[in-house]
PDB file of N, CA, C, O and CB in Angstrom:
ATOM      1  N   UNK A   1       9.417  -4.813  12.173  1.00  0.00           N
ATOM      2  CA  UNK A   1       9.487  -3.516  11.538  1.00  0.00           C
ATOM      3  C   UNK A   1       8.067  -3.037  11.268  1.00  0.00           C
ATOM      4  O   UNK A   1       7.271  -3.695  10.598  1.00  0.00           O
ATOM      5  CB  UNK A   1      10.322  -3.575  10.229  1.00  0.00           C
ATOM      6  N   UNK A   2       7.809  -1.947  11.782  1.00  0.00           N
ATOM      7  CA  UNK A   2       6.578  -1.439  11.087  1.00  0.00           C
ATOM      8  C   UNK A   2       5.655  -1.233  12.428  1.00  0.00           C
ATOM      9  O   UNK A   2       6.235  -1.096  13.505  1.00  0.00           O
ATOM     10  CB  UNK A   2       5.899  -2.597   9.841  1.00  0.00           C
ATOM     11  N   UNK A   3       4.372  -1.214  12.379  1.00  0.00           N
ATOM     12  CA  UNK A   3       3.590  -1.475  11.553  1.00  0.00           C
ATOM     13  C   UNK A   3       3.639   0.238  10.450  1.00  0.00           C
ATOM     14  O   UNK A   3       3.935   1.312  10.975  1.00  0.00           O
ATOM     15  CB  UNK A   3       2.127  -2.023  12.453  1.00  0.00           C
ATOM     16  N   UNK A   4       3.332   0.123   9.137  1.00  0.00           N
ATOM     17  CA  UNK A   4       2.878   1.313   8.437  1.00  0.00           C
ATOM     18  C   UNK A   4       1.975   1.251   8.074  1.00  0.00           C
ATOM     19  O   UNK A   4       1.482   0.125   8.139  1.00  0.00           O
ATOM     20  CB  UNK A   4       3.386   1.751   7.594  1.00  0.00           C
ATOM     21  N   UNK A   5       1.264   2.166   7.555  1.00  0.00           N
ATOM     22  CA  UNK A   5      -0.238   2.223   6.909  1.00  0.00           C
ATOM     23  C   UNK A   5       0.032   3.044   5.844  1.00  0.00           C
ATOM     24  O   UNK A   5       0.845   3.968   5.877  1.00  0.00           O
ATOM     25  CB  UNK A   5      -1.510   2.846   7.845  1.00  0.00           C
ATOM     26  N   UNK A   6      -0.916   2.591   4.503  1.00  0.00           N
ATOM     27  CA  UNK A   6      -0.836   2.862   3.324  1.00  0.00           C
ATOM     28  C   UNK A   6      -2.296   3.133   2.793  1.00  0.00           C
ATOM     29  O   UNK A   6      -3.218   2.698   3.484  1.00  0.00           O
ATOM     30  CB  UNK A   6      -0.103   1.840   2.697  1.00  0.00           C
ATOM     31  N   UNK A   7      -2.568   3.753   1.731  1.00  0.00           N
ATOM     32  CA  UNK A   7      -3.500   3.817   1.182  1.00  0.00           C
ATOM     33  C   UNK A   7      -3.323   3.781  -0.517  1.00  0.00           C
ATOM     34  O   UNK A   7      -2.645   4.570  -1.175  1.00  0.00           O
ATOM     35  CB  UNK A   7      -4.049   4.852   1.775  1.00  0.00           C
ATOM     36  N   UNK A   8      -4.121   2.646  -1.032  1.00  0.00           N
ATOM     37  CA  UNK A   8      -3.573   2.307  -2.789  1.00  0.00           C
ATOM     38  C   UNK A   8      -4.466   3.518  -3.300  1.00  0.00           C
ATOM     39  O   UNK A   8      -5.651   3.813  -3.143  1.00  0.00           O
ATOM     40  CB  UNK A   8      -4.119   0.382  -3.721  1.00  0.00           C
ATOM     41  N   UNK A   9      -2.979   4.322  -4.246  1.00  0.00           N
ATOM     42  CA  UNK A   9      -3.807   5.498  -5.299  1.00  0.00           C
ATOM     43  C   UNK A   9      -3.579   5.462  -6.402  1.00  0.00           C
ATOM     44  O   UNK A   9      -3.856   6.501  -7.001  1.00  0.00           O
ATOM     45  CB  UNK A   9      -3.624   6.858  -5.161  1.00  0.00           C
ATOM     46  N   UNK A  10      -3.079   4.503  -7.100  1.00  0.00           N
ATOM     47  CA  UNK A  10      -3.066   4.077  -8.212  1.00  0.00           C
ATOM     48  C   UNK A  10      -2.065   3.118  -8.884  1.00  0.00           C
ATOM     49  O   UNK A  10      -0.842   3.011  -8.801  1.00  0.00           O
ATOM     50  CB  UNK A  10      -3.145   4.999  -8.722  1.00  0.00           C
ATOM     51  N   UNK A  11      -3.265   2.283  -9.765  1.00  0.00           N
ATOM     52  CA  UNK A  11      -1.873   1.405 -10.414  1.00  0.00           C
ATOM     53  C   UNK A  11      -1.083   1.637 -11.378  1.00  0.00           C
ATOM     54  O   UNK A  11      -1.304   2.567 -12.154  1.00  0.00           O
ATOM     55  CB  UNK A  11      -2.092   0.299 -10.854  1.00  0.00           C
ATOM     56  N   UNK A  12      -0.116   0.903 -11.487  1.00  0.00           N
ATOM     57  CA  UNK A  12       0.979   1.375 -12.579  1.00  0.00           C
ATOM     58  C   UNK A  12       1.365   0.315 -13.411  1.00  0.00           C
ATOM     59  O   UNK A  12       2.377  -0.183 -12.918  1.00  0.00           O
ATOM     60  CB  UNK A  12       2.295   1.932 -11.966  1.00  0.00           C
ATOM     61  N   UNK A  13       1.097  -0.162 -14.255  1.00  0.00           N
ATOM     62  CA  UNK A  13       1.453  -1.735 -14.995  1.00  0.00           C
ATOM     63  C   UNK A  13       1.799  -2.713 -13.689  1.00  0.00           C
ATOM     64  O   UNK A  13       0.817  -2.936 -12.980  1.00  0.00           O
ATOM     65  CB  UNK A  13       3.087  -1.678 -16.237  1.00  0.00           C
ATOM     66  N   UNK A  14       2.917  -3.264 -13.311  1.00  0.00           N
ATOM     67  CA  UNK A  14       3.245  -4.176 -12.638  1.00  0.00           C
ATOM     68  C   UNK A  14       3.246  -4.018 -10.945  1.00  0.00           C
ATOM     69  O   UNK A  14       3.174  -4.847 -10.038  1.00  0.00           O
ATOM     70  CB  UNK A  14       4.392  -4.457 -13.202  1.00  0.00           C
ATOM     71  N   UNK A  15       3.404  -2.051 -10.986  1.00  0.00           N
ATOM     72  CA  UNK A  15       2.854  -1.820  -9.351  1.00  0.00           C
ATOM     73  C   UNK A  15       2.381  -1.027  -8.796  1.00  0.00           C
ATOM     74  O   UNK A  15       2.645   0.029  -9.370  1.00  0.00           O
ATOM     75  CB  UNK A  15       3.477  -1.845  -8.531  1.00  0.00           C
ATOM     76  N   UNK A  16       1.646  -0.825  -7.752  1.00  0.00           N
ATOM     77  CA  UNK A  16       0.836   0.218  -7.242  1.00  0.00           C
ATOM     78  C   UNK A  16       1.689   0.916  -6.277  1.00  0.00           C
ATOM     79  O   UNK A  16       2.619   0.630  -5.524  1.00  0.00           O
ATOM     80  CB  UNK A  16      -0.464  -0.277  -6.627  1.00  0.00           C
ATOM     81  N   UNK A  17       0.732   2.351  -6.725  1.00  0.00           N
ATOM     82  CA  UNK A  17       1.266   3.466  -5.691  1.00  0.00           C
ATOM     83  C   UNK A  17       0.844   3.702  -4.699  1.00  0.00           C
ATOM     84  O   UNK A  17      -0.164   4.404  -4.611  1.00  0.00           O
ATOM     85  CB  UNK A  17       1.295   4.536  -5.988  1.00  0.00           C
ATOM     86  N   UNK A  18       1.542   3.139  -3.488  1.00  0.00           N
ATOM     87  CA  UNK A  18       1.091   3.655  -1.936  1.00  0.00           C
ATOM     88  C   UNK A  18       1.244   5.092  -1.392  1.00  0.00           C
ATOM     89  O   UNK A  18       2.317   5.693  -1.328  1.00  0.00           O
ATOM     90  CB  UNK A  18       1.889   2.889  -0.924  1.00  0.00           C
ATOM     91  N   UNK A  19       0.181   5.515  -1.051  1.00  0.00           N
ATOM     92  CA  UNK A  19       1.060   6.545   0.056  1.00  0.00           C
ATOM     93  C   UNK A  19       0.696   6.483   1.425  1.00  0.00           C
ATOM     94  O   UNK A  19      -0.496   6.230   1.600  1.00  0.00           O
ATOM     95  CB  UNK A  19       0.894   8.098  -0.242  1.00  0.00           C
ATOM     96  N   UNK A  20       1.214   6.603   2.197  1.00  0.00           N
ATOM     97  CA  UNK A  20       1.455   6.603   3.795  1.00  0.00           C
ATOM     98  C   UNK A  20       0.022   7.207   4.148  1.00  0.00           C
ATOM     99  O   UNK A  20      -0.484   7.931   3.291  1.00  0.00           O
ATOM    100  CB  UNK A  20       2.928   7.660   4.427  1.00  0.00           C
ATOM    101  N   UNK A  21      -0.613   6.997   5.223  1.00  0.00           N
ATOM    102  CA  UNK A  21      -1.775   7.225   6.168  1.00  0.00           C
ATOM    103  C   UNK A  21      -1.211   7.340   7.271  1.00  0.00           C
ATOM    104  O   UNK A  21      -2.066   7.845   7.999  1.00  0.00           O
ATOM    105  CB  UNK A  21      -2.823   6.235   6.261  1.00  0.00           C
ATOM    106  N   UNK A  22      -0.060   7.143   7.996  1.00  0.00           N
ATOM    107  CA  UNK A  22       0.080   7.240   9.272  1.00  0.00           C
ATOM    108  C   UNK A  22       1.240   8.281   9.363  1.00  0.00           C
ATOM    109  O   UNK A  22       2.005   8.440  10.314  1.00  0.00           O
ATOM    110  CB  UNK A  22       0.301   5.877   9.927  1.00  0.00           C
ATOM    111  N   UNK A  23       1.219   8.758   8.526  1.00  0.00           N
ATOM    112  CA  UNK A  23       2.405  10.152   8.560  1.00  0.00           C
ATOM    113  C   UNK A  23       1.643  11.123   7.673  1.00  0.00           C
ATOM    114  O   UNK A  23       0.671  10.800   6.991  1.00  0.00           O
ATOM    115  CB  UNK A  23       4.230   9.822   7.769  1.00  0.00           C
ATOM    116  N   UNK A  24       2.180  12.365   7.743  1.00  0.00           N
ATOM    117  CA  UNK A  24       1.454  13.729   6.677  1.00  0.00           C
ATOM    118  C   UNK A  24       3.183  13.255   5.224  1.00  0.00           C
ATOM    119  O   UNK A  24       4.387  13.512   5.221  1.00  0.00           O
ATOM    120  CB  UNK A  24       1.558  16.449   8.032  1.00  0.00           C
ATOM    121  N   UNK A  25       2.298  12.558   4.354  1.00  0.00           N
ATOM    122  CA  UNK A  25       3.002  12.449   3.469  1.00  0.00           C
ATOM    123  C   UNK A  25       2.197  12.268   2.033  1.00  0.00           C
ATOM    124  O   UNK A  25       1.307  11.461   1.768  1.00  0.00           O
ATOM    125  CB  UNK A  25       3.839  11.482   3.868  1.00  0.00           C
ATOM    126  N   UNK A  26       2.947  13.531   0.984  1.00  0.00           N
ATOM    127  CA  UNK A  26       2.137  13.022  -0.456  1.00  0.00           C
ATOM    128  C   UNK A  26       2.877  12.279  -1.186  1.00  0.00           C
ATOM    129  O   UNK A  26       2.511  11.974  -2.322  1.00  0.00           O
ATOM    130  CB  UNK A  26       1.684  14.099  -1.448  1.00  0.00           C
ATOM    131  N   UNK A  27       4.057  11.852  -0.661  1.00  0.00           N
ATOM    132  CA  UNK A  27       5.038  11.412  -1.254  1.00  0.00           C
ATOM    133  C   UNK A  27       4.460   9.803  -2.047  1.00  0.00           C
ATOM    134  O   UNK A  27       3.614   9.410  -1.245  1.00  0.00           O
ATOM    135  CB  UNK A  27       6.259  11.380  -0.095  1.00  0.00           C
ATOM    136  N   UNK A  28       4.512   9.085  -2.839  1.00  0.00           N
ATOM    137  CA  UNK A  28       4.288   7.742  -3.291  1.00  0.00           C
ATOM    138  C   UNK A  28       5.198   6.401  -3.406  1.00  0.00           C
ATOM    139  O   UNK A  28       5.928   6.077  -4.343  1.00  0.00           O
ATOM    140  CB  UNK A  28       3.932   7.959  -4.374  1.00  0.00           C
ATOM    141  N   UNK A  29       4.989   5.828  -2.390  1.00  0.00           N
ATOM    142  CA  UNK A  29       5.754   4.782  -2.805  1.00  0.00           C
ATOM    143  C   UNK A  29       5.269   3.822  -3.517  1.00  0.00           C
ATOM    144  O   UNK A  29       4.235   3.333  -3.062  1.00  0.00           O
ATOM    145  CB  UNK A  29       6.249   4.271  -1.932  1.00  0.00           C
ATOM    146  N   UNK A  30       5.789   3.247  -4.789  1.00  0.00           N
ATOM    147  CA  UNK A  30       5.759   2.625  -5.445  1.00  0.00           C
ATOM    148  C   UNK A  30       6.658   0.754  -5.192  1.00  0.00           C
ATOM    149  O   UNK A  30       7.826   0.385  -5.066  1.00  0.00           O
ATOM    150  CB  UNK A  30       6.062   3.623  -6.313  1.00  0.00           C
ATOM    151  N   UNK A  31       5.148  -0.026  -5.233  1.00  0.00           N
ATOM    152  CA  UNK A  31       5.595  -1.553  -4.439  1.00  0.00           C
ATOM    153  C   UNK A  31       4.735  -2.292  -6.022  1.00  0.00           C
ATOM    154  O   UNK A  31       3.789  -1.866  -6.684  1.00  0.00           O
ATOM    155  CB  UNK A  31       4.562  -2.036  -2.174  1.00  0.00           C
ATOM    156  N   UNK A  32       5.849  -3.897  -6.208  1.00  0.00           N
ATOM    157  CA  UNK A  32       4.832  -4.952  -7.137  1.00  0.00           C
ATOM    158  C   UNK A  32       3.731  -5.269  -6.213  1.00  0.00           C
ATOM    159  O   UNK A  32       3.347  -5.575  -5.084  1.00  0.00           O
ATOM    160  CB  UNK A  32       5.589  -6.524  -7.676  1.00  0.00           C
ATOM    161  N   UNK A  33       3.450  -4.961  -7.584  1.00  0.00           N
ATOM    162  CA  UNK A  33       1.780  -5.683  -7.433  1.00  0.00           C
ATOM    163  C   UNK A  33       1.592  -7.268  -7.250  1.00  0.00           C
ATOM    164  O   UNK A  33       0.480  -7.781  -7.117  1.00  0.00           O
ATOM    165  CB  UNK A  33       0.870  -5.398  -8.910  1.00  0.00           C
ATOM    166  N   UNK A  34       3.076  -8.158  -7.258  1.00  0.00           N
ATOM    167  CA  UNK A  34       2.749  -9.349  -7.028  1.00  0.00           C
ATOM    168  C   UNK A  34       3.520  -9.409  -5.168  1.00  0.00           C
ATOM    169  O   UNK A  34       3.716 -10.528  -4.696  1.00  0.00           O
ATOM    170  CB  UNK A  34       3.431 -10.451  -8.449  1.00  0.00           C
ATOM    171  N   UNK A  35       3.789  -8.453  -4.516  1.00  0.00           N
ATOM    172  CA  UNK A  35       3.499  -8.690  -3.156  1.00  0.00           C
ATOM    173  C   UNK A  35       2.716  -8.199  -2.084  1.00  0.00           C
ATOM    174  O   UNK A  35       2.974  -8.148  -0.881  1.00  0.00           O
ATOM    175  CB  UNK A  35       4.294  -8.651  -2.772  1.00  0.00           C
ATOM    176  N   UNK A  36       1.368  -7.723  -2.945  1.00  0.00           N
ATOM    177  CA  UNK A  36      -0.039  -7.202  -2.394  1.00  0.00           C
ATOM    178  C   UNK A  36      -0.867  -8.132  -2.437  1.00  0.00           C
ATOM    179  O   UNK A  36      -0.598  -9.049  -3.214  1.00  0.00           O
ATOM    180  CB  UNK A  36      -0.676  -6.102  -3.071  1.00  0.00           C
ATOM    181  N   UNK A  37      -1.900  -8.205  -1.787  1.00  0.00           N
ATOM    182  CA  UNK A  37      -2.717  -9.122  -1.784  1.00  0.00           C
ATOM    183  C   UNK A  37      -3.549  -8.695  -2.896  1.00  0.00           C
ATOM    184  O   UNK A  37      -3.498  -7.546  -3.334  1.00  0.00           O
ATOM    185  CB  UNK A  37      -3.324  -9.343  -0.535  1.00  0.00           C
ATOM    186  N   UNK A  38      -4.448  -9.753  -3.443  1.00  0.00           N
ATOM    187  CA  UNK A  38      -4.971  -9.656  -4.733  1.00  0.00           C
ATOM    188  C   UNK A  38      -6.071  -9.002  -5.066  1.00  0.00           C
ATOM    189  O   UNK A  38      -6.264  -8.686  -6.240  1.00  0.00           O
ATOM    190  CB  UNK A  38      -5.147 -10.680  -5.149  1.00  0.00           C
ATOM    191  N   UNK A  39      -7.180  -8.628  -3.832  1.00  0.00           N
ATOM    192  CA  UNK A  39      -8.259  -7.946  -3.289  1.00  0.00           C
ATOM    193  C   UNK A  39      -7.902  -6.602  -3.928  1.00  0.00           C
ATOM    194  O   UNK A  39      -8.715  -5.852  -4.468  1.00  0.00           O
ATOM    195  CB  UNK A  39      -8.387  -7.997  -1.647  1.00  0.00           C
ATOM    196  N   UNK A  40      -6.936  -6.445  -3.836  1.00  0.00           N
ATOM    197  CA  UNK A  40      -6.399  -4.446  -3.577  1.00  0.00           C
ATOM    198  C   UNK A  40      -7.067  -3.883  -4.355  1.00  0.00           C
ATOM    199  O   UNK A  40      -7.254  -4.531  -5.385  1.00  0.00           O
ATOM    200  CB  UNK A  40      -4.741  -3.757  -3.963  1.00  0.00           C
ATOM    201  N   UNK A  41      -7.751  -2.456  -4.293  1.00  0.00           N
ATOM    202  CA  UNK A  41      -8.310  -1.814  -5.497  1.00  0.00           C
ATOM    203  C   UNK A  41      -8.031  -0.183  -5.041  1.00  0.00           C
ATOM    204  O   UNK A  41      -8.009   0.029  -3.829  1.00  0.00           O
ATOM    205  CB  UNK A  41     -10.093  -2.283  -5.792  1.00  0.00           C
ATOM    206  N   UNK A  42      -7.850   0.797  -5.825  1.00  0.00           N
ATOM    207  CA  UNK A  42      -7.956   1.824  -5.521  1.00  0.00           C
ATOM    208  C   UNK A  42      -8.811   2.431  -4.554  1.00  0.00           C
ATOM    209  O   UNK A  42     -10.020   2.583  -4.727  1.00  0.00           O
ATOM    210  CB  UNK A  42      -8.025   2.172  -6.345  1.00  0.00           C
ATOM    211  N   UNK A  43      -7.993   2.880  -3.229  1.00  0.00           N
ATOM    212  CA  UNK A  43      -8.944   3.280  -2.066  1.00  0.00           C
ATOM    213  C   UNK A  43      -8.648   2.415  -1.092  1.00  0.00           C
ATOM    214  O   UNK A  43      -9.193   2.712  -0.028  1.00  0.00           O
ATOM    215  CB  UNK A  43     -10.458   3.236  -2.341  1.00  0.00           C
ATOM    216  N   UNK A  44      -7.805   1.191  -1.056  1.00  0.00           N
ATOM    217  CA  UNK A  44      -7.875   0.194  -0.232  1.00  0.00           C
ATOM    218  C   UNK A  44      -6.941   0.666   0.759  1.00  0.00           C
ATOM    219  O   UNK A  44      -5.987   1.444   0.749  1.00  0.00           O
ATOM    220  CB  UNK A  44      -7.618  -1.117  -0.824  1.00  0.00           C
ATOM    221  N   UNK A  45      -7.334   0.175   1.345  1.00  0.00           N
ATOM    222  CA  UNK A  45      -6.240   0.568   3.071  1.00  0.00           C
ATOM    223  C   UNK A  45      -5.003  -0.764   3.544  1.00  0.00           C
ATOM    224  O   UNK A  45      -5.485  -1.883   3.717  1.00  0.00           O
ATOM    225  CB  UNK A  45      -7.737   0.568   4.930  1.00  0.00           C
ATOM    226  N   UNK A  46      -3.796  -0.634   3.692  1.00  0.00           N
ATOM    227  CA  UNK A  46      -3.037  -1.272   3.811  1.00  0.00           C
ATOM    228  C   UNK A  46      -2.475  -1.191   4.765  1.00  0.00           C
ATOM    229  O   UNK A  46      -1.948  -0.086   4.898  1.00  0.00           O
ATOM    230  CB  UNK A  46      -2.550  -1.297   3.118  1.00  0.00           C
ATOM    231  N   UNK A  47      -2.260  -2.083   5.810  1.00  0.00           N
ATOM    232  CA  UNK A  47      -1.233  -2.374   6.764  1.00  0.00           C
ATOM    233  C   UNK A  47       0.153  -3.175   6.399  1.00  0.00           C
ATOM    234  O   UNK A  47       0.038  -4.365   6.104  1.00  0.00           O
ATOM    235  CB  UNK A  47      -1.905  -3.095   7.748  1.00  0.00           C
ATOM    236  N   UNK A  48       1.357  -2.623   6.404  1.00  0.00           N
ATOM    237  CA  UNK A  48       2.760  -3.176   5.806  1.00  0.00           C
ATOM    238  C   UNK A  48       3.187  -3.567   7.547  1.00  0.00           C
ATOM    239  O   UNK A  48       3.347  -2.701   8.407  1.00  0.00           O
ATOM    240  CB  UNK A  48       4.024  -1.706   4.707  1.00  0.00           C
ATOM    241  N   UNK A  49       3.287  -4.751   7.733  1.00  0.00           N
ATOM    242  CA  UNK A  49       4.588  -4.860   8.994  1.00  0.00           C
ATOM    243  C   UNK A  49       5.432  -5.871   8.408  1.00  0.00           C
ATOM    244  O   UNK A  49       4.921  -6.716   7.672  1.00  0.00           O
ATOM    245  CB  UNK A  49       4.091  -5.439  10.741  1.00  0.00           C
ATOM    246  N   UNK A  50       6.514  -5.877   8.623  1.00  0.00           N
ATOM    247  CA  UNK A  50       7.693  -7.108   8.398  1.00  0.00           C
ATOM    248  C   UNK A  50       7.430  -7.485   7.040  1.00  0.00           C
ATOM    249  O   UNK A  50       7.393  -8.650   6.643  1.00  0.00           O
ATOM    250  CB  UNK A  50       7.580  -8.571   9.452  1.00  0.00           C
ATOM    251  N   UNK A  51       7.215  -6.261   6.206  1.00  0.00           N
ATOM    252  CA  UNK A  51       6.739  -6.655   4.720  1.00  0.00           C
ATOM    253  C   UNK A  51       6.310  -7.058   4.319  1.00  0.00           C
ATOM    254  O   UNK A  51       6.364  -7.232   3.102  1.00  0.00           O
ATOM    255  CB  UNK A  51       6.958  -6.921   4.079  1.00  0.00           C
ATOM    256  N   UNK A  52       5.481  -7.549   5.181  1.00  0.00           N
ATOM    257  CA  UNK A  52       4.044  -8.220   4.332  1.00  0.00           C
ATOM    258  C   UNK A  52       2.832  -7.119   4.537  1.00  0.00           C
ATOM    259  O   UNK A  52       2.938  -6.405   5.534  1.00  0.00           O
ATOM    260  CB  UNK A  52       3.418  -9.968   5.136  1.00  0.00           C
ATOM    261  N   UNK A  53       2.023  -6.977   3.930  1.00  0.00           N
ATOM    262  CA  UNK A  53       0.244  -6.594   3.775  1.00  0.00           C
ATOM    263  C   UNK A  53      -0.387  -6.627   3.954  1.00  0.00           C
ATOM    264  O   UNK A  53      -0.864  -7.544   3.286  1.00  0.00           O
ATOM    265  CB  UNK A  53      -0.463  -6.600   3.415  1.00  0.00           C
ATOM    266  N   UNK A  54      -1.269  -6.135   4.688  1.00  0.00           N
ATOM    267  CA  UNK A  54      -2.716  -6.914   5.035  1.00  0.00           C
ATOM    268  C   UNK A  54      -3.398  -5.996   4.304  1.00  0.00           C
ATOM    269  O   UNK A  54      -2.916  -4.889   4.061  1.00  0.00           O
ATOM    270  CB  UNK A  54      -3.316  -7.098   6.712  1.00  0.00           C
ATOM    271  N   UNK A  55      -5.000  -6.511   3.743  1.00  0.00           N
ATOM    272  CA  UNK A  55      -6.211  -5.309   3.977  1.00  0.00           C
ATOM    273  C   UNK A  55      -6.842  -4.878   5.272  1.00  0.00           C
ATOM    274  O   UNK A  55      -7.462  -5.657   5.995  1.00  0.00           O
ATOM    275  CB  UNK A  55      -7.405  -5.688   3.272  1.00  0.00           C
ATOM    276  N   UNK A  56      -6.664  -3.644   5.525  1.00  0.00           N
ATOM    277  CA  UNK A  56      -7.375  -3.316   7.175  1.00  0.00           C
ATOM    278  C   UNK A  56      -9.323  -2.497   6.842  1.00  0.00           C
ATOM    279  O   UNK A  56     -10.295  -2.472   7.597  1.00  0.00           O
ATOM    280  CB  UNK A  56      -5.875  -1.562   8.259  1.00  0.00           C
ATOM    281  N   UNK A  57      -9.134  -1.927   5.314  1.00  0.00           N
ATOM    282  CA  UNK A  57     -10.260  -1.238   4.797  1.00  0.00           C
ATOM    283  C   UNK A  57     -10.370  -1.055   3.145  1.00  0.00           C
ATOM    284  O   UNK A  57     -11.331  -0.464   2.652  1.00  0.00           O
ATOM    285  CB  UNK A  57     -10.231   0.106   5.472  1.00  0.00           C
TER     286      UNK A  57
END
């Protein structure tokens, strides 16, 4: 499934708000913060495939 691309725009107590980079979307999805990698900081660039995360930037 996937690949998607995300970009972290903010955290929220227990999870951060993604929004999509590979579509025209302002929409936010909201994922825990304990199945992101631990690096993540506002601005970080995310690759989601098969539900897992990577950092790509």
């Amino acid at each position: 499934m996937g690949p998607w691309y995300y970009e972290v725009v903010s955290f929220d107590g227990d999870y951060v708000n993604l929004r999509r980079t590979d579509i025209e979307s302002d929409e936010l999805n909201p994922v825990a913060l304990a199945l992101l990698p631990p690096e993540i900081d506002v601005g970080s660039k995310l690759k989601c495939e098969y539900f897992q995360y990577e950092i790509i930037g």
